[in-house]
Backbone as CSV, one residue per row, in Angstrom:
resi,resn,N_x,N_y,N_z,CA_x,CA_y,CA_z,C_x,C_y,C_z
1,UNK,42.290,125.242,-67.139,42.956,124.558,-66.016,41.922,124.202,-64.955
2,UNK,42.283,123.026,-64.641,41.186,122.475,-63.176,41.107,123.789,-61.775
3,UNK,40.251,123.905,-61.486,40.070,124.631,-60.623,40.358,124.226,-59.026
4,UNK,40.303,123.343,-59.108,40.183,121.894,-57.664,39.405,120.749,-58.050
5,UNK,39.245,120.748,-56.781,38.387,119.642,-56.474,37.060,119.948,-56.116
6,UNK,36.074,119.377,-56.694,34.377,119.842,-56.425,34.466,119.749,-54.747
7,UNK,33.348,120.537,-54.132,32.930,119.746,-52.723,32.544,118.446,-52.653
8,UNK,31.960,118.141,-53.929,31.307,116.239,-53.787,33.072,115.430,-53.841
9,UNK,33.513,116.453,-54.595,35.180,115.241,-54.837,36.015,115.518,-53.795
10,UNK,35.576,116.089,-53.016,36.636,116.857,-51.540,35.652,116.370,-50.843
11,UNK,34.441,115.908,-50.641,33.775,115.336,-49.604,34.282,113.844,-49.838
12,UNK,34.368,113.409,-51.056,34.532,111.739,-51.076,35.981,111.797,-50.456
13,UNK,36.811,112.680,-50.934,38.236,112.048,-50.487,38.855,111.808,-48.911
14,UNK,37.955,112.812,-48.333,37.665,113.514,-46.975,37.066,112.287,-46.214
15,UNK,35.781,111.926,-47.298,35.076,111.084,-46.135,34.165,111.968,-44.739
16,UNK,34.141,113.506,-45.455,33.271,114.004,-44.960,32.041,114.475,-45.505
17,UNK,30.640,114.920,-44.948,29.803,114.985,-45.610,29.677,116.407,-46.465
18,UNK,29.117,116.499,-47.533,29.338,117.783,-48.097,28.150,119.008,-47.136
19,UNK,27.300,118.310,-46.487,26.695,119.392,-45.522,27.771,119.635,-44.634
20,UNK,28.720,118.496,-43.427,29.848,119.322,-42.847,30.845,120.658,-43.635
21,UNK,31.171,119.796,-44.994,32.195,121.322,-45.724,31.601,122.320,-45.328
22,UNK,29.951,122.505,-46.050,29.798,124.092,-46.314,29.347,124.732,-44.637
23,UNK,29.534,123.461,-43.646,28.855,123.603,-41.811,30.539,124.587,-41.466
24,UNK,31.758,124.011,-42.094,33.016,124.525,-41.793,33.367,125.851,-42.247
25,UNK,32.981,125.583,-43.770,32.634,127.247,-44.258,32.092,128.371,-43.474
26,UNK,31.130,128.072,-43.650,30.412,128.862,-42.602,31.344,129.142,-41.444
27,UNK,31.647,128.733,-40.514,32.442,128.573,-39.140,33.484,129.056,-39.360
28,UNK,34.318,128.932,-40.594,35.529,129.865,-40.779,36.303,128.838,-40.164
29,UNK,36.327,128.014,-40.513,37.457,126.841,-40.112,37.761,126.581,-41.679
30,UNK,37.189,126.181,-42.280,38.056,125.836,-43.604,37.282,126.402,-44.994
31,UNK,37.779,127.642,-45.260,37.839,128.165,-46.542,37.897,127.287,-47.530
32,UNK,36.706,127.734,-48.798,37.635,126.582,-50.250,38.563,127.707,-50.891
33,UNK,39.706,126.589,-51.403,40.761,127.233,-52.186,39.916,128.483,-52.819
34,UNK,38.871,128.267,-53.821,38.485,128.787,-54.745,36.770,129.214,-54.682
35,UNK,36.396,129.817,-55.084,34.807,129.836,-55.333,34.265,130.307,-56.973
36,UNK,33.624,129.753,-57.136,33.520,130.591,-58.737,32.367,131.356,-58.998
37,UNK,32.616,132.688,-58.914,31.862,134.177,-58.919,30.638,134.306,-59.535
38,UNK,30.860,132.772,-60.572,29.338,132.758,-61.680,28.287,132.063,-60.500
39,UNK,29.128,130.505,-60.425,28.251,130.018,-59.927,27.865,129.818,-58.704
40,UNK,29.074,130.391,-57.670,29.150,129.813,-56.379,29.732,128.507,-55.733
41,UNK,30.016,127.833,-56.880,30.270,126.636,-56.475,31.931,126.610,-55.653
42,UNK,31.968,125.352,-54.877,33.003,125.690,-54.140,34.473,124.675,-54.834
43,UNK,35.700,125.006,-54.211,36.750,123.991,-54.977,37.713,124.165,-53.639
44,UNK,38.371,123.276,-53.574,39.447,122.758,-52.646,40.430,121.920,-53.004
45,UNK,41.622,122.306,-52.716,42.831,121.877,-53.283,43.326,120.311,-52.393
46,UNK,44.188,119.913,-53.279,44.134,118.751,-52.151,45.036,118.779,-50.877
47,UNK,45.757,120.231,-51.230,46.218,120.182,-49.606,45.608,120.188,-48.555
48,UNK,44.606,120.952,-48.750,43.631,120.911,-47.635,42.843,119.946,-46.972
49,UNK,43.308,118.696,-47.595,42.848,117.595,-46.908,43.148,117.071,-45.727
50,UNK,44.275,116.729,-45.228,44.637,117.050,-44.334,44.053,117.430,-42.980
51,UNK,44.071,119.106,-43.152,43.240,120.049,-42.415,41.815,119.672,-42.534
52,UNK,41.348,119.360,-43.184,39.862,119.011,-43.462,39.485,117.688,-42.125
53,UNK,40.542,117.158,-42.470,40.442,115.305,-41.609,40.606,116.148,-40.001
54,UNK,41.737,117.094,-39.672,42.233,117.258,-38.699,40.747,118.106,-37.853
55,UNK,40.206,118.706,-38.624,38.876,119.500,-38.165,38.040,118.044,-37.486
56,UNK,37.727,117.260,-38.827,37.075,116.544,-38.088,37.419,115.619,-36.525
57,UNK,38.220,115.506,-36.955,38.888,114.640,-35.594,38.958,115.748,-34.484
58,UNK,39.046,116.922,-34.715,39.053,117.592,-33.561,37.580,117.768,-32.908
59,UNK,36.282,118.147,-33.600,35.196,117.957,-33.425,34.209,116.546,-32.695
60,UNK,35.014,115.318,-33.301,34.910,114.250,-32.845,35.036,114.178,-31.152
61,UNK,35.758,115.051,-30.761,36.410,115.041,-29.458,35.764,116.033,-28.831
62,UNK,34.859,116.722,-29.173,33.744,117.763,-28.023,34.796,118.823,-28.368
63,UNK,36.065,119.186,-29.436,36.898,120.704,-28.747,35.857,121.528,-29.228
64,UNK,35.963,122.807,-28.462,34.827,123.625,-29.057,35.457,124.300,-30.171
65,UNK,34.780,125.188,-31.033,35.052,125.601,-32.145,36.318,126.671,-31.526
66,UNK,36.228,127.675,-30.736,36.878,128.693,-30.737,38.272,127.445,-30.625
67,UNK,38.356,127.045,-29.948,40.060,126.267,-29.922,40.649,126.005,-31.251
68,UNK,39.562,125.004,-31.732,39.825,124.623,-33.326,40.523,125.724,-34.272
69,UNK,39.914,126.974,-33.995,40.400,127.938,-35.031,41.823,127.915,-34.461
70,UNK,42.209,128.475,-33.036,43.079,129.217,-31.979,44.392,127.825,-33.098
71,UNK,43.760,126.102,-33.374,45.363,125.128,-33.876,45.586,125.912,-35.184
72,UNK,44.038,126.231,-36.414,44.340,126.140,-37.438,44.987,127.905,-37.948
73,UNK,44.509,129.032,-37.032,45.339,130.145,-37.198,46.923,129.940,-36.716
74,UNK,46.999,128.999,-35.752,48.911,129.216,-35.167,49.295,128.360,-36.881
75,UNK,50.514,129.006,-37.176,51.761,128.503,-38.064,53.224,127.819,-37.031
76,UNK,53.109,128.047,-36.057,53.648,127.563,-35.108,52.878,125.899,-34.435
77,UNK,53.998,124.960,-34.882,53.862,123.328,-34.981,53.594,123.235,-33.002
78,UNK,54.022,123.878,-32.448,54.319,123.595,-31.228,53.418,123.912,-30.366
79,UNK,52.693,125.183,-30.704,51.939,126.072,-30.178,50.740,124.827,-30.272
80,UNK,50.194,124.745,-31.997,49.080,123.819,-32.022,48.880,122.604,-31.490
81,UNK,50.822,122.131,-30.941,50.655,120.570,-30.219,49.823,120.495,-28.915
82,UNK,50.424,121.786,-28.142,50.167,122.306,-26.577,48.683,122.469,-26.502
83,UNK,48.305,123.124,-27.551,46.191,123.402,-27.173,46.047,122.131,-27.495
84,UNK,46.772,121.310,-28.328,45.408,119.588,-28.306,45.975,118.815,-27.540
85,UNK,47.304,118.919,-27.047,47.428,118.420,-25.998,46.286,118.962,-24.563
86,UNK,46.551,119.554,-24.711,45.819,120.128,-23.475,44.324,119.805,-23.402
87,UNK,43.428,119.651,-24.756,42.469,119.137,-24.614,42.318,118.044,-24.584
88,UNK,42.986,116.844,-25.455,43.174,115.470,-25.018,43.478,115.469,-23.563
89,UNK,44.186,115.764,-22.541,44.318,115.775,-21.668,43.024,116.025,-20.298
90,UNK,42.351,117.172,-20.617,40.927,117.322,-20.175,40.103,116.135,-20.548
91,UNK,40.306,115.444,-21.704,39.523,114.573,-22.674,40.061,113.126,-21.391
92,UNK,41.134,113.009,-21.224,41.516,111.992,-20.792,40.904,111.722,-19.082
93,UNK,40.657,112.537,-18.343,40.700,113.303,-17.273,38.498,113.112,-17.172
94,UNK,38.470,113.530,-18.060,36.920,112.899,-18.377,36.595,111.753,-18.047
95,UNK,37.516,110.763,-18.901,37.209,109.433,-19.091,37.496,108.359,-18.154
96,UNK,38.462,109.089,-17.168,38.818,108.304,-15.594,37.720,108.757,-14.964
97,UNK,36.894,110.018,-14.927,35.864,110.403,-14.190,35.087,108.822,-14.404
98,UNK,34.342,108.688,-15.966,33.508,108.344,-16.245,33.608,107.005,-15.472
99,UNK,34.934,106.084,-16.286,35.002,104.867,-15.758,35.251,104.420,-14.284
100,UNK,35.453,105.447,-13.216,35.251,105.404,-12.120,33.646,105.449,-11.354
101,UNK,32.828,106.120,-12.280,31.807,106.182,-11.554,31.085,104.879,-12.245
102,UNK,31.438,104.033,-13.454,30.822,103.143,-13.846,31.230,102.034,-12.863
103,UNK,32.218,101.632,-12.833,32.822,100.538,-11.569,31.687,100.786,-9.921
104,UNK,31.595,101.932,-9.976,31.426,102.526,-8.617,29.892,101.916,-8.420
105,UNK,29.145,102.730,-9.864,27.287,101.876,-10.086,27.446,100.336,-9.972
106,UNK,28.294,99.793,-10.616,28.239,98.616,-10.477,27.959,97.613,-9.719
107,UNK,29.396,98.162,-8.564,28.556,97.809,-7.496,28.192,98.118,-6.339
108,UNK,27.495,99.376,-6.418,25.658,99.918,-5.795,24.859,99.035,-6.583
109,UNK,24.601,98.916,-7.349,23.722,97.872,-8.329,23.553,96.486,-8.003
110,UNK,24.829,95.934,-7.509,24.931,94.729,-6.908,25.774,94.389,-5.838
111,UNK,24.901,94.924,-4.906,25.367,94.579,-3.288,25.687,93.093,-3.115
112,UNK,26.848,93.500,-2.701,28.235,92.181,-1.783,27.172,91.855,-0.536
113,UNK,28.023,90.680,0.037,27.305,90.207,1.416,27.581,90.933,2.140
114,UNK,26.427,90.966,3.222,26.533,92.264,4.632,27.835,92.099,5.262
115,UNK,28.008,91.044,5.380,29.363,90.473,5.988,30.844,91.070,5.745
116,UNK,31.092,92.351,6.324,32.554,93.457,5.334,33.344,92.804,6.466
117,UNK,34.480,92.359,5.889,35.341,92.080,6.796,36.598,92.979,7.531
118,UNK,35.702,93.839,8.437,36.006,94.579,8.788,36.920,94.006,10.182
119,UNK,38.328,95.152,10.884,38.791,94.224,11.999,39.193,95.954,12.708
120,UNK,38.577,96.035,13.972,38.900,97.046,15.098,40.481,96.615,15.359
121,UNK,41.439,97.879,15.084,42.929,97.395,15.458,43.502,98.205,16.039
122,UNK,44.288,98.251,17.215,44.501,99.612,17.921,46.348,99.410,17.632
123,UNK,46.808,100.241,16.685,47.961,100.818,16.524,48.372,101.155,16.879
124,UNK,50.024,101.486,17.639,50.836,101.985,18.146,51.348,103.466,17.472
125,UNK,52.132,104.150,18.226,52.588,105.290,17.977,54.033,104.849,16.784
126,UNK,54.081,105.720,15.600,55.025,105.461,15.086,56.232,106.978,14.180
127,UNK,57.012,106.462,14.206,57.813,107.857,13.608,58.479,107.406,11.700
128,UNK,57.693,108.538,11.708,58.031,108.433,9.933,58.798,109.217,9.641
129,UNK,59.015,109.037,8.031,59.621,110.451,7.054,58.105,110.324,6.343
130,UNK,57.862,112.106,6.285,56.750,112.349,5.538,56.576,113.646,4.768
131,UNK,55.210,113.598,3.930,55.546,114.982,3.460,54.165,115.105,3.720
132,UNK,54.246,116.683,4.049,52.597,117.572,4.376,52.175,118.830,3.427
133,UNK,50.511,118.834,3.225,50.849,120.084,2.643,49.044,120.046,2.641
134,UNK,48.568,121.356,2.192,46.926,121.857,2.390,46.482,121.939,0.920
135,UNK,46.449,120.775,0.233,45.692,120.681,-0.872,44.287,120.006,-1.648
136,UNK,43.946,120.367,-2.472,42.406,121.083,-3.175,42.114,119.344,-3.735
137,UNK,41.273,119.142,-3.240,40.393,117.567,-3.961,40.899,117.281,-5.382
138,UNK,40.788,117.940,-6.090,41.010,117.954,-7.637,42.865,117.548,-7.934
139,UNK,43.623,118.384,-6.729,44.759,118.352,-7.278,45.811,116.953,-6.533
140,UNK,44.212,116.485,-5.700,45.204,115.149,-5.171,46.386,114.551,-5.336
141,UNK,45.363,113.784,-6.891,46.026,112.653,-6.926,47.715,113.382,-7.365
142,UNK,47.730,114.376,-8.264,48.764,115.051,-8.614,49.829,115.173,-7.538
143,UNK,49.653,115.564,-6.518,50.066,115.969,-5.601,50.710,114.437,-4.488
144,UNK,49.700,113.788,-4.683,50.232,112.278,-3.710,51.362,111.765,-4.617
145,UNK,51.482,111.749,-5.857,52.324,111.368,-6.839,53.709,111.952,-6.531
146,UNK,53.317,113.464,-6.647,54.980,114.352,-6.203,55.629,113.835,-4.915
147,UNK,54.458,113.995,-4.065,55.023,113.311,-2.417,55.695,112.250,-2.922
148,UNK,55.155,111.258,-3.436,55.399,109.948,-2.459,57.033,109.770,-3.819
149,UNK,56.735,110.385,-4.857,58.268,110.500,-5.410,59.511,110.774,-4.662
150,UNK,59.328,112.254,-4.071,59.786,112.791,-3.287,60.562,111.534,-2.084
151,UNK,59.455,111.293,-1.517,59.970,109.883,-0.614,60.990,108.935,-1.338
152,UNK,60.320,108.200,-1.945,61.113,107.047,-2.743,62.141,107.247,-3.144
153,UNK,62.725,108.792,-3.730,63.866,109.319,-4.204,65.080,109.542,-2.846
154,UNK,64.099,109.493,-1.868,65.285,109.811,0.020,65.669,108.586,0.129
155,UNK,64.361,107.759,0.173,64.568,106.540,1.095,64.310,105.315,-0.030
156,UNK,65.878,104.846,-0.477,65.635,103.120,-1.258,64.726,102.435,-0.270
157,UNK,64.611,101.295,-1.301,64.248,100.062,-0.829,64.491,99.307,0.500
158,UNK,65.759,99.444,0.326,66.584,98.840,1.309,66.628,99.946,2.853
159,UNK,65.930,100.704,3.116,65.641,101.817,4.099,64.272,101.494,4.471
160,UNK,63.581,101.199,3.963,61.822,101.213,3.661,61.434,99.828,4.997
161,UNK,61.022,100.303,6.101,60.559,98.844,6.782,58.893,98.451,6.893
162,UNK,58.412,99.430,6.233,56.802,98.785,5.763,56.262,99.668,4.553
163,UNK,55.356,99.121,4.313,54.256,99.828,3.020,53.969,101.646,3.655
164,UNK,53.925,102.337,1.968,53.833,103.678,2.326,52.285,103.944,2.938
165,UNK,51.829,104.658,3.598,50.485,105.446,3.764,50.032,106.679,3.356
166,UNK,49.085,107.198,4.102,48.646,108.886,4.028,47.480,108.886,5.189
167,UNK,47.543,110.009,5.443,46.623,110.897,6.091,45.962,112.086,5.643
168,UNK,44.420,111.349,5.700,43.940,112.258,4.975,42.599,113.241,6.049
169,UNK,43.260,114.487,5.915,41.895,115.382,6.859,40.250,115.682,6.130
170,UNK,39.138,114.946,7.084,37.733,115.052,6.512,37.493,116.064,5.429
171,UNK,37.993,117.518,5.965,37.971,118.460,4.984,37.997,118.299,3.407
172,UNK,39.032,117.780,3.443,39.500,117.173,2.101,38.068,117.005,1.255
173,UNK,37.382,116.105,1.977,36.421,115.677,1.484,35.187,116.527,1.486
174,UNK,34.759,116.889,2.463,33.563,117.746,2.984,33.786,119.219,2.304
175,UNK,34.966,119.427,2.304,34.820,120.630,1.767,35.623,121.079,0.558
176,UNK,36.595,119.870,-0.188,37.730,119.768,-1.376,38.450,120.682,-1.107
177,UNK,38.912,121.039,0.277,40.522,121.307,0.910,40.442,120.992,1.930
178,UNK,41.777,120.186,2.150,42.802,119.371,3.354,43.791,119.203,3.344
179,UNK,44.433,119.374,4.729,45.505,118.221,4.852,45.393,117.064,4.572
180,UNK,46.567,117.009,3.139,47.047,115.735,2.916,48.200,115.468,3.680
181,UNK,48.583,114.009,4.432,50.231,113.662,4.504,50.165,112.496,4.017
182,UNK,51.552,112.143,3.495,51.830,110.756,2.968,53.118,110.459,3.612
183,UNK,53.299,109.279,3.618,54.141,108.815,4.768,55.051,107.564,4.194
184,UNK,56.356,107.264,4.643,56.848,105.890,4.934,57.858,105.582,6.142
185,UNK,57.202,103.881,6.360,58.021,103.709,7.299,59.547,103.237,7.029
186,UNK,60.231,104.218,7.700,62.082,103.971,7.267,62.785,103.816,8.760
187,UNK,63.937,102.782,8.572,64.733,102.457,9.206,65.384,103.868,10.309
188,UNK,65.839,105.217,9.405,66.279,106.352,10.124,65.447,106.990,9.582
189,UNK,64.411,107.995,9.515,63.667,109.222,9.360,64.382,110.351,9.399
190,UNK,64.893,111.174,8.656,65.241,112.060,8.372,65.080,113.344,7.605
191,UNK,65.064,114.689,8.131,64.314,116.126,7.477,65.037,116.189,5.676
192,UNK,64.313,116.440,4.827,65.124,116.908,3.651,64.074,117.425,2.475
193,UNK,64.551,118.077,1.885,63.381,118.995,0.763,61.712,119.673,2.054
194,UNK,61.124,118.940,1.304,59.474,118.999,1.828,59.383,117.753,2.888
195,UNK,60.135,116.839,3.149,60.266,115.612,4.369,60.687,116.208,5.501
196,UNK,59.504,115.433,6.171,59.836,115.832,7.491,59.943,114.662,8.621
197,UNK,60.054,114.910,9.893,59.735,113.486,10.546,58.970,113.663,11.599
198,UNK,57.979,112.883,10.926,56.593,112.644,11.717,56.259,111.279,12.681
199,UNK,55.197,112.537,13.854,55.288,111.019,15.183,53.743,110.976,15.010
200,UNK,53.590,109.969,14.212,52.195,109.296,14.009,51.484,108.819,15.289
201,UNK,50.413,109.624,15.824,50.148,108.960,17.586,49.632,107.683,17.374
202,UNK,49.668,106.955,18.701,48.541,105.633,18.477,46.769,106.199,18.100
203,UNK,46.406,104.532,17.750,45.201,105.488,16.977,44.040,103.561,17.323
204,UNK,42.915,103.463,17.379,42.111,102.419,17.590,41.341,102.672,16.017
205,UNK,41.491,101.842,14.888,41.005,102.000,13.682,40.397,100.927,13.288
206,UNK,39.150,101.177,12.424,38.310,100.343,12.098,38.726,100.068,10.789
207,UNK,38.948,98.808,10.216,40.229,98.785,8.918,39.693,97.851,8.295
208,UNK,39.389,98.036,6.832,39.144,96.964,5.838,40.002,97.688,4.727
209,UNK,40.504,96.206,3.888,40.914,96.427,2.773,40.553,96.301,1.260
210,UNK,40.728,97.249,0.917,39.778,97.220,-0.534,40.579,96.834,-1.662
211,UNK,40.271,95.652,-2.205,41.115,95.072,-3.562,40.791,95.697,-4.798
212,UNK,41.907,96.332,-5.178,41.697,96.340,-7.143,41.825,97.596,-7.069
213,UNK,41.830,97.863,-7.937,41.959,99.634,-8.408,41.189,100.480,-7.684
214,UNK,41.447,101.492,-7.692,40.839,102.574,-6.814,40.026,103.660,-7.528
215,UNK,38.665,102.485,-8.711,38.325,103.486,-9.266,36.392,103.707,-8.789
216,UNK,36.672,102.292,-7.515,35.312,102.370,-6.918,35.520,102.069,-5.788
217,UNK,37.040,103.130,-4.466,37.075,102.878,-3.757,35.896,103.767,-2.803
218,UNK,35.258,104.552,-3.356,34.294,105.167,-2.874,33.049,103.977,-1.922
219,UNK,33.086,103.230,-2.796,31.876,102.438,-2.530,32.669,101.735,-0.768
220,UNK,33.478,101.158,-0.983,34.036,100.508,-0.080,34.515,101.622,1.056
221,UNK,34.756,102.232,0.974,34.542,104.192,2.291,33.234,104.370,2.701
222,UNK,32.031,104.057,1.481,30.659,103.841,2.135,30.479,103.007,3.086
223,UNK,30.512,101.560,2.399,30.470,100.471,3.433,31.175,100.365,4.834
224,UNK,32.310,100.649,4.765,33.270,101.212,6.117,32.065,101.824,7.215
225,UNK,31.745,103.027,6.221,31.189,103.981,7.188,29.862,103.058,7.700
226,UNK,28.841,102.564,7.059,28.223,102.050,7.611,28.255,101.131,8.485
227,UNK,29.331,100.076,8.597,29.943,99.592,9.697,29.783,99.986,10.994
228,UNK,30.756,101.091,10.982,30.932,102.026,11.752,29.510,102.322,12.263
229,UNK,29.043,102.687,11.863,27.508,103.198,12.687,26.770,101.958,13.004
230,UNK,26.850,101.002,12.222,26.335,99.608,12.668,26.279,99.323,14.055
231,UNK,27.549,99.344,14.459,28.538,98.772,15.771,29.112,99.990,16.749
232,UNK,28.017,101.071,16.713,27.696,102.041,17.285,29.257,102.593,17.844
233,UNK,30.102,102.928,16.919,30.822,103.950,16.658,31.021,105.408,16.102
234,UNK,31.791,105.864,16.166,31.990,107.286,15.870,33.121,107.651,15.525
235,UNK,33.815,108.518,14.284,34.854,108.283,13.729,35.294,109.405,14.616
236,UNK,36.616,109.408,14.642,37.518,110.431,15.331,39.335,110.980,14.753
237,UNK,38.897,111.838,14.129,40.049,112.051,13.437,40.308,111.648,11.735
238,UNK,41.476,112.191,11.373,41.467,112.021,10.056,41.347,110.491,9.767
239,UNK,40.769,110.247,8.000,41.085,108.305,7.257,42.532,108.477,7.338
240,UNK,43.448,107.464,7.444,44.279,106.558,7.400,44.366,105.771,6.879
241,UNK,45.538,105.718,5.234,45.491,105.045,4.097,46.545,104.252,4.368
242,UNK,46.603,103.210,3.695,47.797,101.896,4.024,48.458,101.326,2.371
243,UNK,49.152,101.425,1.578,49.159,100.963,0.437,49.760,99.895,0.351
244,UNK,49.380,98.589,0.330,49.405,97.301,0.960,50.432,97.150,-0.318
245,UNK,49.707,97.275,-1.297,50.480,96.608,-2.584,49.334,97.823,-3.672
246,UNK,50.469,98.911,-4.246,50.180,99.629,-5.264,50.810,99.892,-6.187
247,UNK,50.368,101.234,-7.023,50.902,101.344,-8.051,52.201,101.352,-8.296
248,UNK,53.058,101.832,-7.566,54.364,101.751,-7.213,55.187,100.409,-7.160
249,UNK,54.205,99.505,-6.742,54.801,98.037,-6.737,54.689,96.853,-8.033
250,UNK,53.287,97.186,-8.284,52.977,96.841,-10.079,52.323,97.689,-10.480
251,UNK,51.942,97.011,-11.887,51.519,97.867,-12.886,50.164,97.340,-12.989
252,UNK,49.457,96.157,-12.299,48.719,95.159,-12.299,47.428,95.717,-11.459
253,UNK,46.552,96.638,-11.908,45.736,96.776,-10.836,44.999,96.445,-10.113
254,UNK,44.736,94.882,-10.537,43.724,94.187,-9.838,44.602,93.505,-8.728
255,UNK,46.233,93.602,-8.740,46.762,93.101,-7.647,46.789,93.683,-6.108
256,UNK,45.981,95.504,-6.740,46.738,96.521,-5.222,45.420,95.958,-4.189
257,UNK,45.869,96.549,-3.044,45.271,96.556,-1.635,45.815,97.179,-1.302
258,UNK,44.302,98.415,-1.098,44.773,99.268,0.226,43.603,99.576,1.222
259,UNK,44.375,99.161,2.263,44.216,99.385,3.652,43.652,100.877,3.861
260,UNK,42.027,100.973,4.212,41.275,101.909,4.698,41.196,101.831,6.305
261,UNK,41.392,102.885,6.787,41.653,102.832,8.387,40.927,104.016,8.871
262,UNK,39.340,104.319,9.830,39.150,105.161,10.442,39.221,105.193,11.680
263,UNK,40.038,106.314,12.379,39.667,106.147,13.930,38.643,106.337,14.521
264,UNK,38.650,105.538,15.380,36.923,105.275,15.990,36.975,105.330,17.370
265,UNK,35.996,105.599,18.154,35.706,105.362,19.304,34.491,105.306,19.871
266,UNK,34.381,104.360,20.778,32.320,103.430,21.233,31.805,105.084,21.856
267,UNK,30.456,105.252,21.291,29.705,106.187,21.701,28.935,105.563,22.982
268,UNK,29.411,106.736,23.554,28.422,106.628,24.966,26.792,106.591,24.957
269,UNK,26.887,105.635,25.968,25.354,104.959,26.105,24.699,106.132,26.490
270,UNK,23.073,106.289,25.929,22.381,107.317,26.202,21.713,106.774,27.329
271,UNK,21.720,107.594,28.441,21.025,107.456,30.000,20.114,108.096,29.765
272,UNK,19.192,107.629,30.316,17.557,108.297,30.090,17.520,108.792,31.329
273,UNK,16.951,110.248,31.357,16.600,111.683,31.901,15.730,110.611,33.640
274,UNK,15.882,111.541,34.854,14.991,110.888,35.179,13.817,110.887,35.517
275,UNK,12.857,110.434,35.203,11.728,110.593,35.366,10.788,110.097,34.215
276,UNK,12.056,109.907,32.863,11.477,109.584,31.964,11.083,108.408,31.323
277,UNK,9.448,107.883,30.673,9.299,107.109,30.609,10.428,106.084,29.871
């Protein structure tokens, strides 16, 4: 009776190399069905193909070995969905890193005209529904998502009398914890869940808007800032976000604009000491 399948006939069917098999062997990821005591040689059934493909594809993806074993020891379908979910997910989470900082080189690489069309705007005091809370750089965006649900679920459309915002405290940044708030403006403002109602003070903000996705709004927070020191200012107080047209409104990312807003105020002229040259 056939014993299996050779490693050369389990590597062809596989489409893996017969140095990976005996690399898996080794590793204790995939046993052959069989071994034969004379010669050593190895055999694999064709169920194991499958599992064979699934190794590779998991490897393909950076999981480290200990995980790999953690899918192929569970007999539990659900258990093994949750760990590759979970690493696709890290995997995914990577790849917004990446393509954010590629947009971002881009353009550092190729500087726009000096000319930012920047506009000093002094805002009035306003009263919102909002939600607040002291969270970690990493768990932002997660977190602006719940808010601004939260909102949208109080206040329809038909309540809503301008584009949502946020407030965001330096910390945030300088040190990856802050106050976040996110905000909208509604017809009645009213307390409910995590909403509260907030009296936004007046504020004198130095405001440009940055088109397209927000995966090189970094660059355009640079430029701001340099502005700002250009035209011998000094920021004062938390950024002030404006979501002109976002995700919430399409799905289209090159359509959003949002409104970057720092408060500013003219630094005092340095008086020279007297006596000094």
């Amino acid at each position: 009776m056939r014993p299996g399948l050779s490693i050369g006939e389990f590597a062809t069917v596989t489409r893996l190399s017969v140095r990976t098999l005996r690399r898996y062997h080794e590793a204790g990821l995939l046993q052959p069905a069989t071994i034969d005591p004379a010669t050593g040689y190895r055999y694999y059934s064709a169920e194991q193909i499958p599992t064979a493909q699934v190794i590779w594809k998991l490897r393909q993806l950076d999981m480290p070995l200990a995980e790999v074993k953690t899918i192929l020891a569970t007999g539990n379908p659900q258990q093994r969905a949750e760990v590759i979910a979970g690493h696709l997910k890290r995997l995914e989470a990577e790849l917004d890193r990446t393509r954010a900082a590629v947009v971002s080189l881009r353009r550092l690489l190729h500087p726009e005209p000096a000319d930012l069309p920047v506009e000093v705007r002094s805002v009035p005091a306003c009263t919102v529904a909002a939600v607040t809370a002291t969270v970690a750089l990493d768990d932002s965006l997660d977190w602006y998502d719940g808010a601004m649900a939260e909102l949208d679920d109080a206040f329809p459309p038909a309540e809503r009398t301008g584009p949502p915002g946020g407030h965001y405290a330096n910390e945030l940044f300088t040190e990856g914890v802050g106050t976040m708030t996110v905000f909208r403006p509604v017809r009645s403002p009213r307390a409910s869940g995590r909403i509260e109602v907030l009296d936004l003070p007046p504020a004198d903000l130095a405001v440009v808007v940055h088109p397209g996705p927000h995966d090189d709004i970094d660059v355009t927070y640079g430029r701001l800032g340099a502005w700002v020191v250009d035209h011998a200012l000094a920021v004062d107080g938390p950024v002030r976000e404006v979501y002109l047209v976002g995700p919430r409104d399409t799905a289209d990312s090159t359509a959003w604009r949002t409104e970057i807003g720092w408060p500013v105020f003219p630094l005092a002229p340095v008086t020279p000491a007297v006596g000094a040259d």
